[in-house]
C-alpha positions as CSV (number, residue, x, y, z in Angstrom):
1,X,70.9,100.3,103.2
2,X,69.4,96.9,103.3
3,X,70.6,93.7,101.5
4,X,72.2,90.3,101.8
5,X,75.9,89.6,103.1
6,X,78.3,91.9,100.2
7,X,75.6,93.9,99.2
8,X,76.5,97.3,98.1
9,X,76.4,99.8,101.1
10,X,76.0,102.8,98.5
11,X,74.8,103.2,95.0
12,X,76.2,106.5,92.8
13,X,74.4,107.8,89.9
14,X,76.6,108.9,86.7
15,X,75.2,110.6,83.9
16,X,77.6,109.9,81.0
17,X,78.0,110.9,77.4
18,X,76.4,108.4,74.8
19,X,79.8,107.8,73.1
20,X,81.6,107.3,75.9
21,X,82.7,103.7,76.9
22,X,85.6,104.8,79.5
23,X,83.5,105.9,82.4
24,X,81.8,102.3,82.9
25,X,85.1,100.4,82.5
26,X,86.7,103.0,84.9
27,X,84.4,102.4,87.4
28,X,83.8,98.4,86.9
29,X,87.6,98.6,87.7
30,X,88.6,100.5,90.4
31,X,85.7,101.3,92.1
32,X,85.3,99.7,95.5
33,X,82.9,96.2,96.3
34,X,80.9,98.0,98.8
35,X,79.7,100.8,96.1
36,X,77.7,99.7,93.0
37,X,78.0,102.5,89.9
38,X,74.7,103.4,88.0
39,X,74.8,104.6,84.4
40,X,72.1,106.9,82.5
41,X,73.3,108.1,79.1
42,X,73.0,111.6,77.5
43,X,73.2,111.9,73.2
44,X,76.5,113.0,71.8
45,X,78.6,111.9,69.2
46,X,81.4,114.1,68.9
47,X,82.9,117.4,70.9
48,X,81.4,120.6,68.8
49,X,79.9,123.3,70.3
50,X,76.1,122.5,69.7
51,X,76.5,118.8,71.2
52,X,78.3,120.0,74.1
53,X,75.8,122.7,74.9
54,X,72.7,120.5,74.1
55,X,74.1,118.1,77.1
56,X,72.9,120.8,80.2
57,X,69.5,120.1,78.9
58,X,69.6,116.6,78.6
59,X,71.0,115.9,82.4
60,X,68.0,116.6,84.5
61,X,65.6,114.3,82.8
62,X,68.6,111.7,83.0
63,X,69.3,113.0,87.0
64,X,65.6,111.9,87.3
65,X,65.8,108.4,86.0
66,X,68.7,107.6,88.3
67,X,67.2,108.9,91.9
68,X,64.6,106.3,90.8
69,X,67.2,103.8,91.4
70,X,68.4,105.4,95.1
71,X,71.3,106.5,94.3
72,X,73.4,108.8,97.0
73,X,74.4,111.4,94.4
74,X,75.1,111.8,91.4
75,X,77.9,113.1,89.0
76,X,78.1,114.9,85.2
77,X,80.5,113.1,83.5
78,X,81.8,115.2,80.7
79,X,84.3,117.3,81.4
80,X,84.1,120.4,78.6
81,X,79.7,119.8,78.4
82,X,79.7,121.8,81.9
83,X,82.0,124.5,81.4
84,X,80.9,124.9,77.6
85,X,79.4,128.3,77.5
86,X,79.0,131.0,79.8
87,X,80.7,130.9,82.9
88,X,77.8,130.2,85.1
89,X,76.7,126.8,83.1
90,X,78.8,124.5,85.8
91,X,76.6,126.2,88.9
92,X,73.8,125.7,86.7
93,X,74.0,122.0,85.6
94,X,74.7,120.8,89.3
95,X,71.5,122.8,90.3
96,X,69.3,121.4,87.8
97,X,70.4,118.1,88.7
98,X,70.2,118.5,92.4
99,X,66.7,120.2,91.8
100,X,65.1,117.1,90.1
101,X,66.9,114.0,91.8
102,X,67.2,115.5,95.4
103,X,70.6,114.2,96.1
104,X,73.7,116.1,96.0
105,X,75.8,116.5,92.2
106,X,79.1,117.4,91.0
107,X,80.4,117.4,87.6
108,X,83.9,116.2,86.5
109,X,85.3,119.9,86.3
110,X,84.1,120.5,89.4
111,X,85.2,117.2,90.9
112,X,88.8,118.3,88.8
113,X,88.9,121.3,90.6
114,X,88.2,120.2,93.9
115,X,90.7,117.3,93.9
116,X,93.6,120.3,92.7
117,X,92.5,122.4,95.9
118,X,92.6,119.5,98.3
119,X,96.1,118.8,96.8
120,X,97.1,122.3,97.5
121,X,97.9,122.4,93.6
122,X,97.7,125.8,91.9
123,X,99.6,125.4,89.0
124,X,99.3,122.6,86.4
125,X,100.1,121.1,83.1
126,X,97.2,119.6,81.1
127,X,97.0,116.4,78.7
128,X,94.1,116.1,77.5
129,X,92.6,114.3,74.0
130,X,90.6,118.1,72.5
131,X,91.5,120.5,70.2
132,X,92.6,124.1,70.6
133,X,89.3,125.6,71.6
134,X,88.4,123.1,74.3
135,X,91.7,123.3,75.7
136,X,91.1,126.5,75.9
137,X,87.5,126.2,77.8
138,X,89.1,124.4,80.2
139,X,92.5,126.3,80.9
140,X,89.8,129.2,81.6
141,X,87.8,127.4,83.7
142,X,90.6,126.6,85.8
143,X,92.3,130.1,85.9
144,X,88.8,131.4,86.9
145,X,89.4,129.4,90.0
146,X,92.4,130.2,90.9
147,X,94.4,127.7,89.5
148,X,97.1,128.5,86.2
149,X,97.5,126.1,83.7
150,X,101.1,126.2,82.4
151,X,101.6,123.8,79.8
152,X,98.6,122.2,77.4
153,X,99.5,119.0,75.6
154,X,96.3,118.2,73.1
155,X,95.9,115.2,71.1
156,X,93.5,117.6,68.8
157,X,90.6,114.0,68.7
158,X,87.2,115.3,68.2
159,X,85.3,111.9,68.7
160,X,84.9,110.5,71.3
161,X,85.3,106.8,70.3
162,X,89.1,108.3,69.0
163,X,89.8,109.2,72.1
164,X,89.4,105.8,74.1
165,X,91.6,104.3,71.5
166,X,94.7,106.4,72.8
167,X,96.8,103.8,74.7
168,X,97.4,104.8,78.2
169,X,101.0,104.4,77.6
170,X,100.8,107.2,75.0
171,X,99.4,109.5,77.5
172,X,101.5,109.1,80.0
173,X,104.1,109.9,77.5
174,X,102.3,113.1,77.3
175,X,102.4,113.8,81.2
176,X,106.3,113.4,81.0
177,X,106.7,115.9,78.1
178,X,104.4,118.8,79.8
179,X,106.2,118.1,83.3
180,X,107.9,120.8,84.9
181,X,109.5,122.3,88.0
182,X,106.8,124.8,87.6
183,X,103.9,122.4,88.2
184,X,102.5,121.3,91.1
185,X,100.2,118.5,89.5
186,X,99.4,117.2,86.4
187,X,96.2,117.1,85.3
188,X,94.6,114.4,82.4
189,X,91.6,115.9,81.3
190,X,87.9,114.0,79.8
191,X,86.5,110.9,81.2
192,X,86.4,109.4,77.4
193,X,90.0,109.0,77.8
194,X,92.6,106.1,79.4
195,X,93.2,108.6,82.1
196,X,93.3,106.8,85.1
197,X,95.1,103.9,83.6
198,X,97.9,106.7,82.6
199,X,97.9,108.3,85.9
200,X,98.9,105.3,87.2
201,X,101.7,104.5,84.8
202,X,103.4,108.1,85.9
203,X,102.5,109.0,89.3
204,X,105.6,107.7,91.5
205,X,107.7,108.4,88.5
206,X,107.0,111.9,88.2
207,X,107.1,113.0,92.0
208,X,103.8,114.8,91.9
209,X,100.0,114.2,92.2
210,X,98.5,113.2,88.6
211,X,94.5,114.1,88.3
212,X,92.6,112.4,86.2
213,X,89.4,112.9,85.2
214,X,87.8,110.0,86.2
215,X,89.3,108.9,89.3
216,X,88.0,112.6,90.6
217,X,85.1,111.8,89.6
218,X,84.8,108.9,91.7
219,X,86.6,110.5,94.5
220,X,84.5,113.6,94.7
221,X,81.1,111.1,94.4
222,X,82.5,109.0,97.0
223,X,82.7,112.6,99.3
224,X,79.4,113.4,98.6
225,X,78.0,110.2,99.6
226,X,79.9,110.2,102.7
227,X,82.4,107.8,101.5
228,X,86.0,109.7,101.4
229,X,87.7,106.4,101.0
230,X,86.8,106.1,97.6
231,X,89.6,106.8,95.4
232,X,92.2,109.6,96.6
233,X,92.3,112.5,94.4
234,X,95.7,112.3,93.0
């Protein structure tokens, strides 16, 4: 990629929820200099069903708008608006942005799920900001790949704006009370929440790889661009 002396080698496309102000700050933080992190929003205000099912239709046209800027691939971020629905929606959302951009996609769960395999992590405890029914979306979208959730901890926040006010030191209070001999990894679920910021509050402490949804985001991004130094999974 041409440029001056610092210039960004690689440029990643994220599609983000029109609520969310985590997945920007995320990336403006932790993100490496030698990737810049382009932002197209999709409309949602709140987690119900309708919003989160209206998103697989508004991702393409938004997939479009960033391979006008080059970017290397691109990434879904919202967790529960790819899994919301039937069980193929995640294949489908990747294809359709893949089909209009012509770079390679992932979505968070995806990128969630692939971090847990490369960890060798099959059974997990999740903290995540939803209520009952998305927890529940989620724990089966992880049990139909293989890997059992064991403990939930939900903060029950529908909007999104709610759940970036959760101080990280909150949910990492969270991932201490759902830890367990019987997990293998801990899992902090929606890029709209402090996730990363609690991961890293709990990580050494806990002995055990702490996802969150973010910083697999990043890290599965990074992979696709050919950049597997960007952010390890866990």
């Amino acid at each position: 990629m041409s440029g001056g002396a610092g210039a960004p080698r690689v440029r990643l496309g994220v599609l983000v929820p029109s609520s969310n102000t985590m997945v920007e700050r995320d990336a403006q933080i932790h993100m490496p200099p030698a990737v810049s992190t382009h932002f197209t929003r999709m409309r949602i205000t709140r987690d119900d069903p309708d919003q989160l099912a209206a998103l697989a239709d508004l991702a393409p046209p938004g997939a479009k708008l960033l391979a006008d800027a080059g970017v290397a691939a691109i990434a879904f971020a919202c967790t529960t608006g790819s899994i919301h629905g039937e069980a193929w929606r995640e294949r489908e959302v990747i294809d359709r942005i893949e089909a209009v951009a012509a770079v390679p996609a992932t979505t968070t769960a995806t990128a969630v799920l692939d971090a847990l395999v490369a960890l060798d992590a099959a059974r997990v405890a999740l903290v995540s900001p939803y209520e009952p029914w998305l927890n529940e979306e989620v724990v089966g979208f992880l049990g139909r790949s293989g890997v059992a959730v064991e403990r939930v901890h939900g903060f029950g926040l529908p909007d999104p704006l709610d759940i970036a006010a959760v101080p990280p030191a909150e949910i990492a209070a969270a991932a201490r009370t759902i830890d367990s001999d019987c997990v293998e990894a801990i899992v902090i679920s929606c890029t709209a929440f402090a996730g990363l910021d609690a991961a890293r509050l709990v990580r050494g402490e806990l002995g055990k790889p702490v996802v969150a949804a973010n910083q697999a985001t990043f890290w599965k991004l990074g992979r696709l661009a050919g950049l597997p130094d960007v952010l390890p999974p866990g």
